[in-house]
C-alpha positions in Angstrom: 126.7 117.9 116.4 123.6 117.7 114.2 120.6 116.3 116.1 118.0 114.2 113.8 114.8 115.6 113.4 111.5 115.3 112.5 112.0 115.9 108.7 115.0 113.5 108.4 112.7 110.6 109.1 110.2 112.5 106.6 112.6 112.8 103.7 113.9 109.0 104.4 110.1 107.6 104.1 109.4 109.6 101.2 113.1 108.3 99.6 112.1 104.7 100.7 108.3 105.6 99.0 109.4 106.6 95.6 111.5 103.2 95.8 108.8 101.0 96.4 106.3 102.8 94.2 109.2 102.5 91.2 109.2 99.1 92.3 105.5 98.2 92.1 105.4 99.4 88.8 108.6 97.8 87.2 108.4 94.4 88.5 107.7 91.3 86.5 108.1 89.1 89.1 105.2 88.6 92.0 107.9 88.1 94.5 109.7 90.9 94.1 106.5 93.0 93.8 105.9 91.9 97.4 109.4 93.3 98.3 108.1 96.2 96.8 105.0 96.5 98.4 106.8 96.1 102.1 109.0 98.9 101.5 106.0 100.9 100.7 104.2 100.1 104.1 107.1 100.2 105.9 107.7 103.9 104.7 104.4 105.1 105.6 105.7 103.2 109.3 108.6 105.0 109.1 106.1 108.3 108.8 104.0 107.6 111.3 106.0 106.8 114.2 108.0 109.9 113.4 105.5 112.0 113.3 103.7 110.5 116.2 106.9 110.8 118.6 107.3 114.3 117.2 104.0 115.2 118.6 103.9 113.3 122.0 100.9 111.2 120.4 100.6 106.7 120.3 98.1 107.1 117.8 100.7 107.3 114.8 102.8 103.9 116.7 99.1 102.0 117.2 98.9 102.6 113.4 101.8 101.7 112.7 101.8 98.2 114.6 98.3 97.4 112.8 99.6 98.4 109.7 102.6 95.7 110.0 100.3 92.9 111.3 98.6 93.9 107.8 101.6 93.2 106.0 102.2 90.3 107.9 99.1 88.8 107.3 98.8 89.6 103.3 102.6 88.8 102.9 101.9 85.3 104.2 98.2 84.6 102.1 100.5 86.1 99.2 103.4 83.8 99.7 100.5 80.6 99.4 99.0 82.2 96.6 102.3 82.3 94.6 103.3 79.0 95.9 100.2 77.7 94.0 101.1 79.3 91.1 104.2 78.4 90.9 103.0 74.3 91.2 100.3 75.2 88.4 102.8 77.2 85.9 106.2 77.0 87.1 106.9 80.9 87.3 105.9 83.0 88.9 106.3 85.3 86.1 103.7 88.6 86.0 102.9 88.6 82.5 101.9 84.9 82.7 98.8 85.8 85.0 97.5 87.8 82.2 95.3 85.1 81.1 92.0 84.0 83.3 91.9 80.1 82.4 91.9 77.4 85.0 
């Protein structure tokens, strides 16, 4: 039986990465680029508590946790943000926050 290891976790956060880093840059929608952006964070999560257990070390799990309260807390002043724009313009299409006029 194959035991998981250290650089399983490591190849799955740098799979889930290159997801949300191809997903940042493709997106034309804001709510889908906040998808994106969690799979990103949560990644680097995935990275840091692996590599923390691995060692015998909280420091990578502390990190982790304050990097999800991070998340937490942009992901809900994002969500009012778009819900703004959306009243304002009806989409919440990128290419329609191109222009600066108010």
């Amino acid at each position: 039986m194959m035991e998981i290891g250290l650089n399983h976790y490591l190849v799955l956060s740098t799979i889930l990465f290159a997801i949300g880093l191809v997903g940042v840059m493709k997106r034309k929608n804001l709510l889908l680029l906040f998808f994106a952006t969690e799979i990103l964070l949560n990644s680097v999560n995935i990275a840091f508590a692996a590599i923390s257990h691995y060692y015998g070390d909280l420091t990578g799990q502390m990190f982790a946790f304050f990097v999800i309260a991070i998340a937490a807390s942009e992901l809900a002043v994002g969500l009012g943000l778009l819900i703004v724009w959306f009243k304002r313009h009806g989409t919440i299409d990128l290419d329609t926050m191109t222009s600066m006029r108010g």
